[in-house]
Residue, then its C-alpha position, 0 to 999 in steps of 0.5 A: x499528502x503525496x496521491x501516489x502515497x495515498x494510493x499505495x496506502x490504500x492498496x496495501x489496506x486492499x492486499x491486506x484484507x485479501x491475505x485475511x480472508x483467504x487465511x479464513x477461508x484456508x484455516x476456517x478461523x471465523x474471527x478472521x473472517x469477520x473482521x473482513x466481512x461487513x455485518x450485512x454482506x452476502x456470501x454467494x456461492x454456487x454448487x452443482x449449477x444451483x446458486x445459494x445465498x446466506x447472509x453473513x450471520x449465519x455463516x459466521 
């Protein structure tokens, strides 16, 4: 198979999971954001200088 073609396969899959989440985070549709999210990633934020940290399950 072509690597540019590949490349280009794979970096569509990227853009698309990017639209996905921001389209979660914009519309708060939790079933798009967890298909974008491993079950066992971190959701790091940071509010008034303090960080906060939570796991996706509680989250989502």
């Amino acid at each position: 198979m072509d690597p540019d073609l590949i490349l280009e396969q794979q970096y569509d899959a990227v853009i698309d999971l990017l639209k996905q989440y921001y389209d979660g985070l914009y519309r708060c549709d939790v079933s798009l954001l967890k298909k974008v999210f491993h079950p066992r990633a971190q959701y790091f934020t940071a509010s008034d200088g303090e960080g906060m940290t939570s796991t996706r399950c509680r989250v989502l």
